[in-house]
C-alpha positions in Angstrom: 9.0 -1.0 15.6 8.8 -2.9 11.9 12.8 -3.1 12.0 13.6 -6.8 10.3 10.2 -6.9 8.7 11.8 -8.7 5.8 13.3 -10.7 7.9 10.3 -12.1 10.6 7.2 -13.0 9.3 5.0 -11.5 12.1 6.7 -7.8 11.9 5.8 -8.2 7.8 2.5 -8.9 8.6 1.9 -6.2 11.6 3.7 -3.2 9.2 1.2 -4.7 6.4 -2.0 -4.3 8.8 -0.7 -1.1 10.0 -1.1 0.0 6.3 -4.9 -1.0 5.7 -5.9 0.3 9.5 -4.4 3.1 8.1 -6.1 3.3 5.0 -9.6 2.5 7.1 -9.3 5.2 9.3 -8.5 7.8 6.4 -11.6 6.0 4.2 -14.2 6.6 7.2 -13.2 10.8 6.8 -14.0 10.4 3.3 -17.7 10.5 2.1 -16.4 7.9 -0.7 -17.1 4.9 1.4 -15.5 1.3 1.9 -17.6 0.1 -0.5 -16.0 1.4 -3.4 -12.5 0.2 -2.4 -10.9 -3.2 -3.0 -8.3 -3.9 -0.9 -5.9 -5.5 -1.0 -6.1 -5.3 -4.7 -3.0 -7.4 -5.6 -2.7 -10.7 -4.4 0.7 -11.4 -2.7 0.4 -14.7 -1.9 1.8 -17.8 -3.6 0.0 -20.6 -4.3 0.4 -22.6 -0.9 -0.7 -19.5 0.5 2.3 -18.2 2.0 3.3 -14.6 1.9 5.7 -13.1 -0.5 7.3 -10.9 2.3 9.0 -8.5 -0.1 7.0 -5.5 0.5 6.3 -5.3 -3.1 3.5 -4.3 -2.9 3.2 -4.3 1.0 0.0 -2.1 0.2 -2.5 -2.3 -2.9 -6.2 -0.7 -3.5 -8.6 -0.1 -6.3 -11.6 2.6 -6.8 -13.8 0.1 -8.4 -15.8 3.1 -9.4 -12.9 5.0 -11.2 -10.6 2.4 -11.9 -7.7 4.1 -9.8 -5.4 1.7 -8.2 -2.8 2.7 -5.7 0.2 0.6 -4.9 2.6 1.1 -2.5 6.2 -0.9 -2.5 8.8 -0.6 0.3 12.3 -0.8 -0.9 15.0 -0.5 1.4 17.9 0.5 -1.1 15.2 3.6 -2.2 16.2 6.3 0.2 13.7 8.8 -0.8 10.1 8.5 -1.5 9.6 8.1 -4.9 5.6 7.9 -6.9 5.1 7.3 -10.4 2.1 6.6 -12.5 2.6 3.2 -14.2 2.5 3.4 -18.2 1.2 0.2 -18.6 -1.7 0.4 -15.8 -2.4 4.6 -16.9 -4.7 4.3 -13.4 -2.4 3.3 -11.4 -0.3 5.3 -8.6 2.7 3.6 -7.4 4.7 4.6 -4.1 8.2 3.3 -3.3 10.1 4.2 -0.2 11.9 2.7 2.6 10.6 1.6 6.4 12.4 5.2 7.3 10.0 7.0 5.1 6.9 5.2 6.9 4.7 8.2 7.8 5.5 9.5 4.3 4.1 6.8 2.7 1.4 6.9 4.5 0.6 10.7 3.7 0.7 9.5 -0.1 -1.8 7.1 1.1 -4.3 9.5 2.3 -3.8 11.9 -0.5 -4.4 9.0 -2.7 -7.9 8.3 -0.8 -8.7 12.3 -0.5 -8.8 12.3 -4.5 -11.1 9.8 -4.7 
């Protein structure tokens, strides 16, 4: 469905807003709220206010209350799902994977939000 999302502008942006109705959907099962989230968190736009497109990050979120950022980056040479907390960030959860490891992602993602 998202094949050549690098590629055409429109697919980038539908697997992008796939991601944060995602993320709504798993935020309304959790008593945390909206509220509490930013999101995006990162902006990934340049200064004309055109995309980046690169899928890094093609999803980003903060808990403003705790700090805890999640960032998710697809990467089509990563051919399995890979998560690491940055050193620099301490807070921060990032999740790299590939278009084929879509619903994977997105099970990180809701982990990510059940911890809140």
């Amino acid at each position: 469905m998202f094949n050549e999302y690098l590629n055409d502008k429109d697919r980038y942006l539908e697997l992008e807003r796939s991601f944060y109705d995602h993320f709504r959907l798993k935020v309304q099962e959790n008593p945390v709220g909206t509220e509490v989230f930013k999101a995006p968190y990162y902006n990934t736009f340049f200064s004309n206010g055109s995309p980046f497109m690169d899928g890094n990050p093609i999803f980003s979120v903060k808990n403003q209350l705790n700090g805890q950022i999640l960032r998710v980056v697809l990467d089509e040479d990563a051919h399995e799902l890979c998560s690491y907390r940055d050193k620099e960030a301490g807070c921060e959860l990032v999740v790299i994977g590939n278009l084929a490891l879509l619903e994977e992602i997105k099970e990180k993602v809701s982990a990510w939000i059940c911890a809140q």
